[in-house]
Phi, psi and omega in degrees: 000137197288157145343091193305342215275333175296286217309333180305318186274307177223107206281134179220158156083202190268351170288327196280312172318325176294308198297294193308328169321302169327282165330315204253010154247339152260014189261339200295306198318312183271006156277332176278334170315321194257343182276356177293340185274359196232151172243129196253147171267132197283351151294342184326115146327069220229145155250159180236132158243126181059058164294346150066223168314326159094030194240344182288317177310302162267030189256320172280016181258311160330295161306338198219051209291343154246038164254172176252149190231113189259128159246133170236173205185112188256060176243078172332302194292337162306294179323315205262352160288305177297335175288336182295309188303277184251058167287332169289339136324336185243346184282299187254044180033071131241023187175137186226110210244108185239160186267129181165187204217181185268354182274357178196065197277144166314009225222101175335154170319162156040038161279318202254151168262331191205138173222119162248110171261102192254147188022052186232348189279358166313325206244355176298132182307311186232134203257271190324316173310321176269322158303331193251357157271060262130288198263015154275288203281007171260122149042142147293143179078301175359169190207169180221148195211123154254132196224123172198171204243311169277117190272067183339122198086316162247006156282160226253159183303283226308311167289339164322309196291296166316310186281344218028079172274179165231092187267119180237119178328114210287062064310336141270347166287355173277306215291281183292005149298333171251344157303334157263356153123026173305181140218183182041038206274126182219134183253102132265150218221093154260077165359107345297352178306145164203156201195130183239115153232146181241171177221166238210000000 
């Protein structure tokens, strides 16, 4: 049996359903944690990069009860695990789960009001590349909220190793948030949680 820790970036098969079973049971504290730092409109237009499991989808659907919540994820079985997840959400167009990735999302300029990403930006191909697509389709004013659990510097090699993450000194990760052209950019830290919100 393969490494569970290979599954983190694109969960495939029945481990990879075991992984997202995981995520979405172990992400809700920081998820809920980072979404408390952003204010959603109950109309709000919301995207999930790397929507995964698919419950941070249905938790902003809570938030946003006449808005719509798009998750992409470029894992099939993630896709079709999370359409599974909010198939009744998807039953009644308040949620749409499409396959696709963040270096080339799919979606027009100026769609989203709000694009969120929890514990995913460990795995962008391009760092800098994915804020500006991230901050093409969202809105003027529109906002981006990152949520994440591992930190440069106190997450431990060993996990490091195992998930193959990609780790950036969350100061550099403000510098270039604003370098492509964020504004109002905030860094909050409850140690190891940490949430980057930007503006469009």
């Amino acid at each position: 049996m393969a490494n569970l820790g290979d599954q983190y970036r694109c969960p495939v098969g029945p481990q990879g359903k075991l992984i997202a079973s995981m995520m979405n049971k172990h992400h809700e504290s920081l998820t809920l944690w980072g979404l408390t730092k952003v204010t959603i409109g109950s109309d709000s237009v919301i995207l999930d990069v790397g929507c995964g499991g698919g419950k941070t989808v249905s938790r902003l659907t809570r938030l946003a009860p006449q808005g719509k919540v798009f998750g992409i994820d470029y894992s099939v079985d993630m896709v079709n695990f999370s359409r599974k997840i909010n198939k009744s959400l998807i039953a009644q167009n308040r949620v749409e789960i499409i396959e696709g990735s963040v270096e080339k999302i799919g979606f027009q300029n100026d769609f989203f009001d709000l694009v969120t990403a929890v514990e995913t930006y460990y795995f962008w191909e391009n760092f800098s590349e994915a804020l500006m697509q991230i901050k093409r389709v969202l809105k003027s004013g529109g906002k981006m909220l990152l949520v994440n659990e591992l930190m440069f510097g106190i997450t431990d090699t060993k996990t490091i190793e195992e998930t193959h993450v990609k780790l950036f000194p969350l100061e550099e990760m403000v510098k270039v948030t604003k370098k492509v052209g964020f504004s109002g950019v905030q860094l909050f830290i409850e140690s190891p949680w940490n949430a980057i919100i930007a503006q469009k």
